[in-house]
C-alpha positions as CSV (number, residue, x, y, z in Angstrom):
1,X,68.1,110.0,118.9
2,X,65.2,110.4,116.8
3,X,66.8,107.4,114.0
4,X,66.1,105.1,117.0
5,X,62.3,105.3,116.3
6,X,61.6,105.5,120.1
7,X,58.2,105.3,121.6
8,X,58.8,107.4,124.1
9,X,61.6,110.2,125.0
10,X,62.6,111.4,128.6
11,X,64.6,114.5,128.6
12,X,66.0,115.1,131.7
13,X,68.7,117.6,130.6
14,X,67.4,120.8,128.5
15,X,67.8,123.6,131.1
16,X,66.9,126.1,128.3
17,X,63.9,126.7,126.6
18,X,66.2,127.2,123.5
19,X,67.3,123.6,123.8
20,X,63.8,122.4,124.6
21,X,62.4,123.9,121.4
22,X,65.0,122.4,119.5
23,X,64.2,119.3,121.0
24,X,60.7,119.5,120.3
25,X,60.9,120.9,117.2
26,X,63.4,117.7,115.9
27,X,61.6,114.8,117.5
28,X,57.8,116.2,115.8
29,X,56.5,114.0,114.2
30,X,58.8,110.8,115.0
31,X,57.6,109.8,118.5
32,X,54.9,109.2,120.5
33,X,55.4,110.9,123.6
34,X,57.7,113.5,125.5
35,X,58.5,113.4,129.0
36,X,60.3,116.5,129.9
37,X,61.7,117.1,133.2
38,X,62.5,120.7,133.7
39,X,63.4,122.9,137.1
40,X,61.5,120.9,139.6
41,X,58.8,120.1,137.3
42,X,57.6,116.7,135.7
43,X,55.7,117.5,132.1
44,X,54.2,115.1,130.1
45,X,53.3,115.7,126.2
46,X,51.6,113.5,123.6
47,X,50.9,113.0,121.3
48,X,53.6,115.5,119.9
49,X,52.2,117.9,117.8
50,X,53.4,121.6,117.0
């Protein structure tokens, strides 16, 4: 996803924080912000930073 160069990611399918992290942790760096729709919850993030 990342070799897209998106603007802006919404994840509306990690249901692990194991896959979240990995998510994260890949797309550092190479977008601009992270939606990130959990159990329930709406989370917004950016600019992406670890």
């Amino acid at each position: 996803m990342a070799y897209l160069a998106p603007d802006a990611v919404i994840d509306l399918v990690c249901f692990t924080l194991e896959a979240a992290t990995a998510l994260v942790e890949r797309l550092c760096g190479e977008i601009g912000h992270l939606l990130h729709r959990g159990t329930g919850e709406l989370r917004v993030a950016g600019p992406l930073s670890v």
